[in-house]
matplotlib code that plots the C-alpha trace (Angstrom):
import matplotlib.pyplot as plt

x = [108.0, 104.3, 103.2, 103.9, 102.0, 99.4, 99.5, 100.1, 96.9, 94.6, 95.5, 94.9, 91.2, 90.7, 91.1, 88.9, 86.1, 86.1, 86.2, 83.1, 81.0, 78.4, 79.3, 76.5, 76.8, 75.6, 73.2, 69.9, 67.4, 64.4, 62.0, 58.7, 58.8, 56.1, 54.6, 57.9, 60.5, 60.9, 63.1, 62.9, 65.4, 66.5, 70.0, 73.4, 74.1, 71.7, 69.8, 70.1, 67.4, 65.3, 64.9, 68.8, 70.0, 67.3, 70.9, 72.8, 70.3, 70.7, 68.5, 67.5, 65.4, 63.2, 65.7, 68.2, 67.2, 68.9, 66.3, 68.5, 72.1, 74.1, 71.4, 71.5, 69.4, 66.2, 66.7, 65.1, 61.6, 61.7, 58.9, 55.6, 52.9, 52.8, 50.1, 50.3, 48.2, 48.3, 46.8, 46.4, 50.2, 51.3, 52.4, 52.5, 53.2, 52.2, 52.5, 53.9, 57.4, 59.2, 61.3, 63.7, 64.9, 67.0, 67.5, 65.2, 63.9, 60.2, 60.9, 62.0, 58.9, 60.2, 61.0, 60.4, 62.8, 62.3, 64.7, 65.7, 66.3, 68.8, 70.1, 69.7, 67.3, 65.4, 62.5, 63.2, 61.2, 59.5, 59.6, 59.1, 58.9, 58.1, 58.9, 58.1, 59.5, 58.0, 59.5, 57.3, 54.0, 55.6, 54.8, 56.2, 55.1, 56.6, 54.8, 56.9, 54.8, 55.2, 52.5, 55.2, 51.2, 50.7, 53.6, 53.5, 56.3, 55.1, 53.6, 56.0, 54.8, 51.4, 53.0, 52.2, 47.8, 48.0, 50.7, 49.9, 46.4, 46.2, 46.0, 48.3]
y = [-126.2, -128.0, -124.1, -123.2, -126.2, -125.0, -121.6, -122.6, -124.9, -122.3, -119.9, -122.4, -123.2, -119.6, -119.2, -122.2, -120.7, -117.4, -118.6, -120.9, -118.7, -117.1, -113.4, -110.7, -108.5, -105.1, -104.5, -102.2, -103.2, -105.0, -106.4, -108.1, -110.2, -112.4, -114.0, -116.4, -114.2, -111.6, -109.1, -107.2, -105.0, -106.3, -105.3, -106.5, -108.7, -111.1, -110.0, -106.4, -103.7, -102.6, -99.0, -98.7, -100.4, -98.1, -96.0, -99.5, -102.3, -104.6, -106.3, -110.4, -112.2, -115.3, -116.8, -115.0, -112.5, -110.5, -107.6, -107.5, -107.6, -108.2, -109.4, -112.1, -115.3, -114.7, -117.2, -120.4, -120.2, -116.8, -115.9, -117.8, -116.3, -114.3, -112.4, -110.7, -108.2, -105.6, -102.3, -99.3, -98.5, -100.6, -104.7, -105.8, -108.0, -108.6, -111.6, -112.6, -113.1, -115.6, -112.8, -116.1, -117.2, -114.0, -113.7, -110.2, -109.1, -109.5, -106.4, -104.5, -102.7, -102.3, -99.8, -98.3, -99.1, -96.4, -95.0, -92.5, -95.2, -96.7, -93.6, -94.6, -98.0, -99.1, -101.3, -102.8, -101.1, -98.9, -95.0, -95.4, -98.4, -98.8, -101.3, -102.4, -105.2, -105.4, -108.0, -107.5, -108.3, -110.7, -108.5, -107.4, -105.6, -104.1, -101.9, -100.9, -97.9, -97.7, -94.1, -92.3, -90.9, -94.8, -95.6, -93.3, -92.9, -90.7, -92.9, -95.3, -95.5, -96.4, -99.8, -102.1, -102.7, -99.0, -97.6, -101.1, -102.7, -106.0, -109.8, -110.5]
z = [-70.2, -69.3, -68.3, -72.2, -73.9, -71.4, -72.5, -76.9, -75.9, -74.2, -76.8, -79.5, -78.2, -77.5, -81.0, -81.6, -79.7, -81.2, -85.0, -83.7, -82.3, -84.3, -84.9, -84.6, -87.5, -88.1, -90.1, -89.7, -92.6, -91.4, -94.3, -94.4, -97.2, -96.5, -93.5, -92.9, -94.3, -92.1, -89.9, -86.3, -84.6, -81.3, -79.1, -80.2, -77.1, -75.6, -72.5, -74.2, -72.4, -75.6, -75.1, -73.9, -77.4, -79.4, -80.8, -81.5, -82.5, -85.1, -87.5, -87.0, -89.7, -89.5, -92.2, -94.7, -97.0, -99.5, -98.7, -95.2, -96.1, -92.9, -90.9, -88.0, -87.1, -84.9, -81.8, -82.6, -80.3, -80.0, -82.2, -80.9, -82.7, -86.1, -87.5, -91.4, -92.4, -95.6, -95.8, -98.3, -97.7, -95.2, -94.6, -90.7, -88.6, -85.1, -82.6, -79.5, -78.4, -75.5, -74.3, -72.5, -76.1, -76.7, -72.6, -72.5, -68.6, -67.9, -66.4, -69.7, -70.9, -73.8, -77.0, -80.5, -83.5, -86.6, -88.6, -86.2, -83.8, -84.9, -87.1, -90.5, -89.9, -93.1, -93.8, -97.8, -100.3, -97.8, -96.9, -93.1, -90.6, -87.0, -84.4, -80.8, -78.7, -75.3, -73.6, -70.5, -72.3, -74.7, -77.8, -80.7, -83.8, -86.9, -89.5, -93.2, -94.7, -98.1, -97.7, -94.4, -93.1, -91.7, -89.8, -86.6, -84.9, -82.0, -79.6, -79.0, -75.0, -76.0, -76.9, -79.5, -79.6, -79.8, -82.4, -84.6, -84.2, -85.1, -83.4, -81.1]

ax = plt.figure().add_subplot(projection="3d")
ax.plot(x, y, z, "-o")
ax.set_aspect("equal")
plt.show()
């Protein structure tokens, strides 16, 4: 009989634990909104490689936004530095990262996020986006194109101070 209370009990705060804990949902919009408001791809579970989780990322904003339905919380501390900037067909953002906030490997150098990557990504109210995390350097970077020609998405190994120049 005290085996089955133990058993009803653990079930009962198994059940506890999992209505607690914070869910990641699935969504793949990303959105800069402003310099406060916005989104970044990053791996469903914590301590995710980035260019393993390039087919199943999902999105994480600064704070909600109905321009990312279904997105998560960013990591309290894990953005350190941010940096907006506007172009002739393009809004960015660059900054650095602490890669231990999300549990990402100083040894990870990292990956590109575009629409291809995960199939079907989207940046709001843009035609093309690109995104790199490199958890290595510390650096992240996200570029929505409203004009396709300004978000290049073939040189993802050239990292981010290459495919978007900005301050970091």
């Amino acid at each position: 009989m005290a085996n089955k209370k133990l058993t009803v009990l653990a079930l009962l705060l198994a059940i506890v634990a999992l209505a607690l804990a914070a869910p990641i949902r699935l969504g793949t919009t990303v959105t800069i909104d402003s310099k406060s408001v916005f989104c970044l791809l990053l791996p469903q579970q914590r301590g995710g490689n980035i260019a393993a989780s390039e087919n199943s990322a999902v999105s994480f904003c600064t704070k909600a936004t109905p321009n990312a339905p279904n997105a998560n919380t960013l990591p309290k501390g894990f953005i350190k530095t941010v940096n907006y900037a506007t172009g002739p067909g393009y809004v960015q953002i660059t900054g650095r990262i602490d890669r231990s906030k999300y549990g990402l490997s100083p040894d990870d150098g990292g990956g590109q996020y575009d629409p291809k990557a995960p199939r079907g990504a989207s940046c709001a109210g843009a035609k093309k986006f690109v995104q790199l995390i490199e958890p290595d350097a510390q650096l992240y970077c996200i570029r929505c194109c409203t004009d396709p020609k300004k978000c290049n998405t073939g040189m993802s190994t050239k990292g981010c101070r290459v495919v978007i120049p900005g301050k970091y």
